[in-house]
C-alpha positions as CSV (number, residue, x, y, z in Angstrom):
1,X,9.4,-33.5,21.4
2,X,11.1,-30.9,22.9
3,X,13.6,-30.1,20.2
4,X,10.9,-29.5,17.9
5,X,10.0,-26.4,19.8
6,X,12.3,-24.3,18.7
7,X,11.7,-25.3,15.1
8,X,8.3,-24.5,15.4
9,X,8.7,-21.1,17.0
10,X,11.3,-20.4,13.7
11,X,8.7,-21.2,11.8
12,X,5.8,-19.0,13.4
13,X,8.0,-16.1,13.4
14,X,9.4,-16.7,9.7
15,X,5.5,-16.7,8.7
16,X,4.8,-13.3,11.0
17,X,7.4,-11.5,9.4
18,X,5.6,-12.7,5.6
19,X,2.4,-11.2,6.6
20,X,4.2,-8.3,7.9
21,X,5.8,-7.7,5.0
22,X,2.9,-8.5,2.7
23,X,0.7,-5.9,4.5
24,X,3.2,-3.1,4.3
25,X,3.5,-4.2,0.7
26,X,0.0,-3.4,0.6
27,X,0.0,-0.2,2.6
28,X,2.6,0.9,0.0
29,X,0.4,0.1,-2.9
30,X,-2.2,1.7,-1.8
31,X,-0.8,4.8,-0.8
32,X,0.7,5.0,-4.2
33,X,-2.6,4.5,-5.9
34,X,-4.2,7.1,-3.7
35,X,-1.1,9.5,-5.1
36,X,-1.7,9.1,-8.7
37,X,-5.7,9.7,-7.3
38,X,-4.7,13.0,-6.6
39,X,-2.8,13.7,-9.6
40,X,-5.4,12.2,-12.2
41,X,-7.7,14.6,-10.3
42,X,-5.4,17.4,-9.9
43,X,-5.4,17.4,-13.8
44,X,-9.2,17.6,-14.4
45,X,-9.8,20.7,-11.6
46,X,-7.2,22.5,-14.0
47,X,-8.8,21.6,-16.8
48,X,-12.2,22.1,-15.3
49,X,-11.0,26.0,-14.2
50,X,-9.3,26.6,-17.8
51,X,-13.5,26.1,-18.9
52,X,-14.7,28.1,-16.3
53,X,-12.8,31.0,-17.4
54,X,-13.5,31.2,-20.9
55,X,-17.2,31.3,-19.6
């Protein structure tokens, strides 16, 4: 049994390094999303102020 140790801890750090990678992933998406946000909204406070001054 004791040569299946090592196997196993391959294993467990294989499937860390996944999730890891996977919540990064994630991070990165997300920060992304949050980018174009801003933009999107970047875009209607100009349009928004264009309004405002022909008022």
């Amino acid at each position: 049994m004791d040569n299946l140790n090592p196997i196993d801890d391959s294993f467990e750090t294989q499937s860390k390094v996944k999730v890891t990678r996977k919540r990064k992933w994630r991070e990165i998406e997300q920060l992304k999303e949050q980018f174009q946000l801003e933009k999107e909204l970047r875009a209607y406070e100009d349009s928004l102020e264009y309004m405002l001054d022909e008022f």
